[in-house]
C-alpha positions as CSV (number, residue, x, y, z in Angstrom):
1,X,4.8,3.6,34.0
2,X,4.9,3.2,30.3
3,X,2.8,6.6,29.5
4,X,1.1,8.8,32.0
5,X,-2.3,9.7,32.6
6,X,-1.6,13.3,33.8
7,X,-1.3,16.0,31.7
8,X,1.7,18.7,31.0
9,X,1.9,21.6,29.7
10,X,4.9,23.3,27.1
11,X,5.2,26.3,25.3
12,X,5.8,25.1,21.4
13,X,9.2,26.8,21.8
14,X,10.4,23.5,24.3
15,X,8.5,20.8,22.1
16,X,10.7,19.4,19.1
17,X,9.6,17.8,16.1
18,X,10.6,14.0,15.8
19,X,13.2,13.2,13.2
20,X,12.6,9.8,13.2
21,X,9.0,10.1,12.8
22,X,7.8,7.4,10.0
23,X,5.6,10.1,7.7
24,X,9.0,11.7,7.0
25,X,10.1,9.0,4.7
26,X,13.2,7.2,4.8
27,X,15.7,9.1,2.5
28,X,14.5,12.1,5.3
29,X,14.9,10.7,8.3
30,X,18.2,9.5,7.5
31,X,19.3,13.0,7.4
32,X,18.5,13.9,10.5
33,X,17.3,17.6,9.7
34,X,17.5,19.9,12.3
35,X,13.9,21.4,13.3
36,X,13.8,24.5,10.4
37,X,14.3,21.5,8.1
38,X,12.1,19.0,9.3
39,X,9.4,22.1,9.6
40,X,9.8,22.9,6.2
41,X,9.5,19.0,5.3
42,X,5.7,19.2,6.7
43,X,4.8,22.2,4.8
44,X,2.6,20.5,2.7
45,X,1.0,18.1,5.2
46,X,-2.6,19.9,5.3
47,X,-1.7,22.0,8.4
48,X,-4.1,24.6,7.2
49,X,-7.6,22.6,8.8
50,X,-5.8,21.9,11.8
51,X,-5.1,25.6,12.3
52,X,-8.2,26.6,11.9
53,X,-9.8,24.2,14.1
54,X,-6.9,25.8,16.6
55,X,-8.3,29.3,16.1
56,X,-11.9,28.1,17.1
57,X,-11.9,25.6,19.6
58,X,-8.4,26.0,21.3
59,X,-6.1,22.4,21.4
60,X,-8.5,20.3,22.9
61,X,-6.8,17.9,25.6
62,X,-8.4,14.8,24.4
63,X,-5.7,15.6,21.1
64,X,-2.8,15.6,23.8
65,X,0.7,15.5,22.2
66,X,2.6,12.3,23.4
67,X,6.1,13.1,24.4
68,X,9.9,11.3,24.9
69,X,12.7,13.1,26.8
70,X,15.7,11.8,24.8
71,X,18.7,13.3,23.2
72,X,18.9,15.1,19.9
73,X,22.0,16.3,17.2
74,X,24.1,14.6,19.7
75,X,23.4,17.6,22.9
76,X,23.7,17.0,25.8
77,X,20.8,18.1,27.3
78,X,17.3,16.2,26.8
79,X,14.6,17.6,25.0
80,X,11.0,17.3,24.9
81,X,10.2,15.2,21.7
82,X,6.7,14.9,20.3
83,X,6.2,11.2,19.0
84,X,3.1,11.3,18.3
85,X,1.1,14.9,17.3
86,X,3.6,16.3,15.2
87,X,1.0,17.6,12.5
88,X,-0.5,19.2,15.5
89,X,2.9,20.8,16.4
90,X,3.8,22.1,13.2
91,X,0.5,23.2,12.6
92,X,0.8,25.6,15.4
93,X,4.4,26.6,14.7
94,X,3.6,27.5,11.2
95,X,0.5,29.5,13.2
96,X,3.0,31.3,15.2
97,X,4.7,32.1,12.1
98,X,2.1,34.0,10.6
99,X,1.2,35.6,14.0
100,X,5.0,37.4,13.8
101,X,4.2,38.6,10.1
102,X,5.7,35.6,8.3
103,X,3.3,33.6,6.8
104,X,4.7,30.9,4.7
105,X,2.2,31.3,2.3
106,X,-1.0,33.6,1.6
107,X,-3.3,31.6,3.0
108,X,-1.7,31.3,6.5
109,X,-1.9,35.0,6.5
110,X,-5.6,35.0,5.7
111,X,-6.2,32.1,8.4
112,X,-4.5,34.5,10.9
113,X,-6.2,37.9,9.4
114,X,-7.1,40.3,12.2
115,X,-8.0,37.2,14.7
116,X,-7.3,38.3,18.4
117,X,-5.5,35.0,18.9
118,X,-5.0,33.7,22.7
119,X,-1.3,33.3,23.7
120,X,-2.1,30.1,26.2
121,X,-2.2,28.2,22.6
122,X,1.4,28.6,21.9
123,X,2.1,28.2,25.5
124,X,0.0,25.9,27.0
125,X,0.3,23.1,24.6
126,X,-1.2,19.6,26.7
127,X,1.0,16.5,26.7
128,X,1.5,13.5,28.2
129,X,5.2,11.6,28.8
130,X,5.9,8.2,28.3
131,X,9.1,6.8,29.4
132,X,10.3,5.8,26.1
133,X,9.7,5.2,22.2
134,X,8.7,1.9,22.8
135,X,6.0,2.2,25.5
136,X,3.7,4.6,22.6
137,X,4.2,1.9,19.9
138,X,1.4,-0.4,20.4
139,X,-0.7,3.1,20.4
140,X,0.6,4.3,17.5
141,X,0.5,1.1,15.9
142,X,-3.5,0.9,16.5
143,X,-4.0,4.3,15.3
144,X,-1.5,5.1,12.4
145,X,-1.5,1.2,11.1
146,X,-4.8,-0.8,12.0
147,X,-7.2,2.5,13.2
148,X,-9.0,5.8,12.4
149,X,-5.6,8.1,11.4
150,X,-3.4,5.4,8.8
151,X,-0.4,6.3,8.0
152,X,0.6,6.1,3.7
153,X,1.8,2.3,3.1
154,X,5.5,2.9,3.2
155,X,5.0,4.7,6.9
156,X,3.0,1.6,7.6
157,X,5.9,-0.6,7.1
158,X,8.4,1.5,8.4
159,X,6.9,1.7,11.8
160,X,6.2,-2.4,11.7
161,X,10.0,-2.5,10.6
162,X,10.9,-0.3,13.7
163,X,8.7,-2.8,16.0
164,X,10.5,-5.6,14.5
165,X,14.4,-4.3,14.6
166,X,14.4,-2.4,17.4
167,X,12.6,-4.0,20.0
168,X,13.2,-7.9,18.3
169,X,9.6,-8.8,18.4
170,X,8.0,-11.4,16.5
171,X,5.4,-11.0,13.2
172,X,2.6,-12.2,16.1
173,X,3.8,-9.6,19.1
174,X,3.3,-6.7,16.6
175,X,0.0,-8.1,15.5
176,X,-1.0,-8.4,18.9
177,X,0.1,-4.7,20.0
178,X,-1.3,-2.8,16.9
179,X,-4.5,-5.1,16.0
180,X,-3.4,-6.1,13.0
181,X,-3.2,-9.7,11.0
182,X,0.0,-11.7,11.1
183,X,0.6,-12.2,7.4
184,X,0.1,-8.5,6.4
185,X,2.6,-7.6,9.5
186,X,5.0,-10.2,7.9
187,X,4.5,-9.1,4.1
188,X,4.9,-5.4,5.3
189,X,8.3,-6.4,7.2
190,X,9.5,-7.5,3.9
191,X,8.4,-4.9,1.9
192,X,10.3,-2.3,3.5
193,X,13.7,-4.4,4.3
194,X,13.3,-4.7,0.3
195,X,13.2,-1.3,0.3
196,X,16.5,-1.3,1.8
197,X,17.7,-3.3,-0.1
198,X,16.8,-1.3,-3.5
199,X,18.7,1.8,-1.8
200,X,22.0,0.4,-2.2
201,X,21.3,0.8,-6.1
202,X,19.7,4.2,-5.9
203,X,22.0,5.0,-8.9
204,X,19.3,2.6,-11.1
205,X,16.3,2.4,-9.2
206,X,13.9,5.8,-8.6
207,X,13.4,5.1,-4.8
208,X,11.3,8.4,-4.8
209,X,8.8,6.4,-6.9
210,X,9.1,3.2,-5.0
211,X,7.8,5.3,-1.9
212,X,4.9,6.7,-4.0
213,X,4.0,3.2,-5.1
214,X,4.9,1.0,-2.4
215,X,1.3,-0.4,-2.0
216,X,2.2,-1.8,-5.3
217,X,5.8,-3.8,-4.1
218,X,3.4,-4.9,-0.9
219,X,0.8,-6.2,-3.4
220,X,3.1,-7.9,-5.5
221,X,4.6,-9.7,-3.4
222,X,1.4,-11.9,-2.4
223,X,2.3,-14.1,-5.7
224,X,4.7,-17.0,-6.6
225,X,6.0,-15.2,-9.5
226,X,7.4,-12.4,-8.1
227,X,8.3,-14.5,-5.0
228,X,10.3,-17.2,-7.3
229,X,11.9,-14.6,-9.2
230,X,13.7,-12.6,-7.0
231,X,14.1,-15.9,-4.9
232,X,12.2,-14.1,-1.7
233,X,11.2,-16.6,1.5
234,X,7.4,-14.5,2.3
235,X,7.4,-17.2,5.6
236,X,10.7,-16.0,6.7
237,X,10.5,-14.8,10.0
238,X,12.4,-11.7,11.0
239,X,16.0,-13.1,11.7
240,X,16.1,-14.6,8.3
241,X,14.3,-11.3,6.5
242,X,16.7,-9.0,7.1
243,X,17.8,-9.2,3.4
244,X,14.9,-10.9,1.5
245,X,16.6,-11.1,-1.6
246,X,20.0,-12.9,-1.8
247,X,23.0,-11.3,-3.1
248,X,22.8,-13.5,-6.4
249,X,19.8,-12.3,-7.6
250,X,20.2,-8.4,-7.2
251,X,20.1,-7.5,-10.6
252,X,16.8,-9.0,-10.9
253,X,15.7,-6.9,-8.1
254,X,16.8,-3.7,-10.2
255,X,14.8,-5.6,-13.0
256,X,11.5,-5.9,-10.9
257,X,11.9,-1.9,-9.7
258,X,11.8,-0.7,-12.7
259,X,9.2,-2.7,-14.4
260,X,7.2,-1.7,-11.1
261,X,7.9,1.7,-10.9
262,X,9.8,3.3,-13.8
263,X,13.3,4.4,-14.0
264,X,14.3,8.4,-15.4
265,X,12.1,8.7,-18.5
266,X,10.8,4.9,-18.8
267,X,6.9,4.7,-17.2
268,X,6.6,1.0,-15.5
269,X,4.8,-1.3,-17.3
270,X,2.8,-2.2,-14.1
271,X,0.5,0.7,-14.2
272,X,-2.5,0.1,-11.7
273,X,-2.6,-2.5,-9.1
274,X,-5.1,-4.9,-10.9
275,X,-2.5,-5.7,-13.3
276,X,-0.3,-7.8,-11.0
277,X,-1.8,-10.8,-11.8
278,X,-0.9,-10.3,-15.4
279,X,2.3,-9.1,-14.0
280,X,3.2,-12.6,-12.0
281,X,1.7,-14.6,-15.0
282,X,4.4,-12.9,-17.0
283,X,6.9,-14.0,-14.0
284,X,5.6,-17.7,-14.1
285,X,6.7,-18.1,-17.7
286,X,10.4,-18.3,-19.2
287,X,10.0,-17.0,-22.5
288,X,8.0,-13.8,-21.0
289,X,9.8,-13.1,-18.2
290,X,13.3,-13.4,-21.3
291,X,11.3,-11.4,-23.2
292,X,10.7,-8.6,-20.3
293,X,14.6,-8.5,-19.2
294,X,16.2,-8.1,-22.8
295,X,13.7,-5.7,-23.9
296,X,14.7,-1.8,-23.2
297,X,10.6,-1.0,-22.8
298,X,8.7,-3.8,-23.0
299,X,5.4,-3.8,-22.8
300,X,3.3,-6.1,-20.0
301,X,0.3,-7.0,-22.2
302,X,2.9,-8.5,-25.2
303,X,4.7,-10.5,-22.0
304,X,1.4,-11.8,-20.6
305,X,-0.4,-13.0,-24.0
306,X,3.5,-14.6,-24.3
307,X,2.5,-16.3,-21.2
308,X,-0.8,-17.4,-22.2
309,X,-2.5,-15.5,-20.5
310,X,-5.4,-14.2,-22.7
311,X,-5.9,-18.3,-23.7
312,X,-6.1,-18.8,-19.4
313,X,-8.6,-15.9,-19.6
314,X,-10.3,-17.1,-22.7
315,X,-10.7,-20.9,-20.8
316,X,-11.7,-19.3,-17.4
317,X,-14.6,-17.3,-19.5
318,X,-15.9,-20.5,-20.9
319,X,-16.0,-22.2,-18.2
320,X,-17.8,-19.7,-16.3
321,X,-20.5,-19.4,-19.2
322,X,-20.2,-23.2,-19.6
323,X,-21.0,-23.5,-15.7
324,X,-24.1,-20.9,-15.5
325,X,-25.4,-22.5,-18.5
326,X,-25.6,-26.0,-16.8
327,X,-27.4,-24.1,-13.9
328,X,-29.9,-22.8,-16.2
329,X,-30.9,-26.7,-17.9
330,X,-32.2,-27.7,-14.6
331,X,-35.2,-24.8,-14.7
332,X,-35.5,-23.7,-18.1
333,X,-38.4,-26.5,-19.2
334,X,-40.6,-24.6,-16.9
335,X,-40.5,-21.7,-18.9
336,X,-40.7,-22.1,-22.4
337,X,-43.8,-20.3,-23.0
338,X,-41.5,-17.4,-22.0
339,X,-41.0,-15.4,-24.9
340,X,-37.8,-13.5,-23.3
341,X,-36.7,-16.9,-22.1
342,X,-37.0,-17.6,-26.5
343,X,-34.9,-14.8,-27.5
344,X,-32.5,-15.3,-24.8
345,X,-32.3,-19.0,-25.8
346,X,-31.5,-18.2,-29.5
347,X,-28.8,-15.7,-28.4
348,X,-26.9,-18.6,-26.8
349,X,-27.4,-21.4,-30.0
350,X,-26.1,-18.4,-32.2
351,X,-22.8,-18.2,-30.1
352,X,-22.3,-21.3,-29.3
353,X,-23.1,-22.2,-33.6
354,X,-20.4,-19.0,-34.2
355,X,-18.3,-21.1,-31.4
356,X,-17.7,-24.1,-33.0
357,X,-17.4,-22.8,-36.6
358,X,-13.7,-22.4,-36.0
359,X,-14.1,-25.7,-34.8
360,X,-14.7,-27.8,-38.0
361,X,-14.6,-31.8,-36.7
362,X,-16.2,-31.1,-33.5
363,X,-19.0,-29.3,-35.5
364,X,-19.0,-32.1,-37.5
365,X,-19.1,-34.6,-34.3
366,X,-21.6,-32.4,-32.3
367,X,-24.4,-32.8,-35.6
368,X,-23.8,-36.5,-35.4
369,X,-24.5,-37.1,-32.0
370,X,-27.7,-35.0,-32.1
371,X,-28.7,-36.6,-35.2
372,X,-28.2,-40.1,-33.2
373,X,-30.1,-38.4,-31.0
374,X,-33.3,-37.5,-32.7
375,X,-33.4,-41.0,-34.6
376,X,-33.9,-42.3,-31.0
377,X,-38.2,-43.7,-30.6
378,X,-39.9,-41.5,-28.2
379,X,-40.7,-43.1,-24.9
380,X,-44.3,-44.8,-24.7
381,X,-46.6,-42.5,-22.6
């Protein structure tokens, strides 16, 4: 019976936080904090609402708290973990704080005030058991990944990492289980064992910012830049991703971090999402991507127009304007009694005259070939 359908009840006193739950962070769970800790650690996880919807409506049963009986700190003795709910939990622990005249802060002791405050909410908490970790992950895949609740990005792609290592599915199993796409799955997966991977030189990469920003590293790694230059397989599948980027090219991984996310008092010259593509055009080109790795601070916009990339934008631009021009030739003899259509027609011959200006011999060209053009005889009518 993977999770059962009826319900329990627990005082919050026999219900533990989970220290391995994914919200936590990595550098966290890795300490495993004892439950003060971990309680402190959710302080600031907007408890407050959750409180007061506590106070007014009770802990409605439809929100029951799904539960493992495993082993914690090495005891010997199994305790009731909450794998799913633990907002809920701390919510009401940091409740029954303030009820005993030790509000964390001033506004849990206004939430509590002069309330008459029933005790069945600390002691009749409603959960259900499943019979481990692994039967709730396809639950808390769909909700926390794929559904209503998401988790941040790097709790995302811890919990697909989990799926992955611990229970040796494949990118399409966890798709399946949490209603997600396989290619985000599989980009996720590398993302975080990347992650990993940038630990073992927490000495010269902020991994506090990498969390912060790892919608950014997941983004990034959707282009051939980045994924030719720190030489990472994105169609790998799981037995061959545990270490996405070989051992030779670690330095540029500490390279990539902090032009991504900044190191001590040196911003990242990737700024805002939208600028990865200027980002991998810098990648794509040797003298920009030279350019980028000797510099101290360089800047992205000097690495990209190093690239060519404003002449690609400056091509792309005439091409488009090029294109909706072509459109227009088709319809335009219909209106030229129009006198907007006029106005709008000499905005364009001004341009394109100011256009190729800088462009003496086909300027020169252009004028013969419509002078060719006008000595031609009229067709008879």
């Amino acid at each position: 019976m993977p999770i059962a359908t009826k319900l329990r009840y627990a005082s919050i006193s026999e219900l533990s936080i989970d220290p391995k739950n994914p919200r936590l962070g990595t550098e966290i769970i890795e300490k495993e904090l004892d439950q003060d800790s971990l309680l402190r650690q959710m302080r600031d996880w907007e408890l407050e609402e959750l409180a007061v919807s506590f106070l007014e409506s009770g802990f409605w049963p439809q929100e029951a708290l799904l539960v493992v009986e495993e082993k914690l700190y090495g005891e010997a003795k199994l305790r009731k973990v909450v794998v799913e709910g633990n907002r809920r939990l701390a919510a009401l622990k940091y409740l029954q704080l303030a009820l005993d005249g030790e509000p964390v802060t001033p506004k849990w002791e206004e939430i509590v005030g002069k309330k008459k405050i029933r005790e069945e909410l600390f002691k009749e908490v409603p959960y259900l058991v499943a019979d481990a970790r692994k039967e709730i992950s396809a639950y808390l895949g769909f909700r926390h990944v794929s559904g209503i609740k998401e988790w941040d990005p790097p709790e995302k792609a811890a919990f697909i990492a989990k799926m992955i290592d611990e229970q040796k599915l494949t990118y399409e199993q966890v798709m399946r289980r949490i209603g997600s796409k396989t290619e985000p799955v599989r980009r996720n997966y590398i993302s975080y064992r990347i992650l990993l991977q940038m630990k073992e030189h927490d000495d010269q990469i902020d991994l506090s910012r990498v969390e912060e920003r790892f919608s950014v590293l997941f983004l990034s790694l959707r282009t051939r830049g980045v994924q030719k230059y720190l030489h990472v397989d994105i169609e790998a599948p799981p037995s061959k991703a545990k270490r996405p980027v070989p051992k030779d090219r670690l330095d540029a991984l500490v390279h990539f971090a902090r032009w991504l996310f900044g190191y001590q008092d040196i911003e990242p010259i990737v700024s805002d999402s939208r600028q990865i593509d200027h980002f991998d055009k810098a990648l794509s080109n040797d003298g920009a991507r030279g350019y980028l790795e000797r510099t101290k601070e360089p800047h992205l916009e000097v690495a990209y127009r190093m690239a060519g990339g404003e002449e690609w934008e400056t091509y792309e631009e005439l091409e488009a304007a090029a294109t909706h021009l072509r459109s227009v030739l088709g319809v335009i003899h219909l209106h030229r009694k129009s006198s907007r259509i006029q106005q709008s027609v000499e905005k364009v011959a001004r341009a394109a005259f100011e256009l190729v200006r800088g462009y003496p011999d086909m300027r020169a060209n252009l004028l013969e070939e419509q002078i060719q053009e006008d000595r031609k005889p009229l067709p008879r009518k």
